[in-house]
Structure formats: structure tokens, C-alpha cells
C-alpha positions, 0 to 999 in steps of 0.5 A, a space after each residue: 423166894 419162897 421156903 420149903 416150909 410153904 412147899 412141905 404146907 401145900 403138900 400136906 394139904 393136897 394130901 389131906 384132901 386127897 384122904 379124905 376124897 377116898 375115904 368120904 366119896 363112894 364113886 369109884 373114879 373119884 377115889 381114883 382121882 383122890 389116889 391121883 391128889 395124893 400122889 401128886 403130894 408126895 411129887 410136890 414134897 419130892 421135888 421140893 426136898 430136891 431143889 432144897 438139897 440141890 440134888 436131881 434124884 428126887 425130881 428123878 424119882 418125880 418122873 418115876 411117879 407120874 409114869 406109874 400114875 398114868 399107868 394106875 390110872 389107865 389100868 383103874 379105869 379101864 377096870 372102872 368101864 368094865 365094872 359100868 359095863 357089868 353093873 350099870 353103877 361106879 359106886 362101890 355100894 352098888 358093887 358087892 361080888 367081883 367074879 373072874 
């Protein structure tokens, strides 16, 4: 069986990498997709606690999670065509005004 420990290990690492894929890349979906590896951390670490604790709320909360995440992502790309459309680049140099 594996310990929680190894859970809460693979956790931290996947949202360590996620850190540092926002904050190192310029490419605008590959911060969304950094964004997404975090969110995935926190998952793993939810879902995790719940079995150790043998209570379903957590794993509730996982189902929460990945229903805003599909929603961040459609809303993040869709703002992401938008922005190719306009100015021909996803990089965030590229970008510098937004305008409504």
C-alpha cells in the first residue's frame, strides 16, 4: 500500500513544476497549461487526504475543481484565439495593450 506521504511528495512536485512553467514560459498556453498542473496538484492532494481520512468530501471537492478547470480552460482559450487573432503572436512580450 502506498502512504500518504508518497501522495503529498508527487503533489508538491507537480505543483512545483507547475510554478515554475508560469513563471519561466512567455507562451500564453503554456502558462494555462502550468495553471492546469497546479490545479491538478491540489486534486492529487484532495483526493489524497480523502482516502486517508476515509471521507468522500474531498473527492467531492476533486469533482468541483475539474468542472472549473474545463471551464478556465475554454474561457483561457478562447481569450487566447482572440489574442492570435488581433496580434498575430501568443507570447505575452508581444502583447502589451488590451483594449474592450
Amino acid at each position: 500500500m502506498v502512504h500518504l506521504s508518497w501522495y503529498l511528495t508527487v503533489s508538491a512536485i507537480l505543483f512545483c513544476i507547475g510554478v515554475f512553467g508560469f513563471l519561466t514560459r512567455r507562451n500564453i498556453i503554456m502558462m494555462l497549461l502550468s495553471i492546469e498542473l497546479m490545479l491538478n496538484s491540489v486534486n492529487l492532494n484532495l483526493a489524497a487526504m480523502s482516502h486517508y481520512m476515509e471521507d468522500l468530501r474531498g473527492q467531492v471537492m476533486v469533482f468541483f475543481i475539474i468542472a472549473v478547470a474545463a471551464a478556465e480552460a475554454a474561457i483561457g482559450l478562447g481569450i487566447v484565439v482572440t489574442l492570435f487573432r488581433n496580434h498575430r503572436s501568443v507570447y505575452t512580450e508581444d502583447i502589451t495593450t488590451l483594449k474592450g
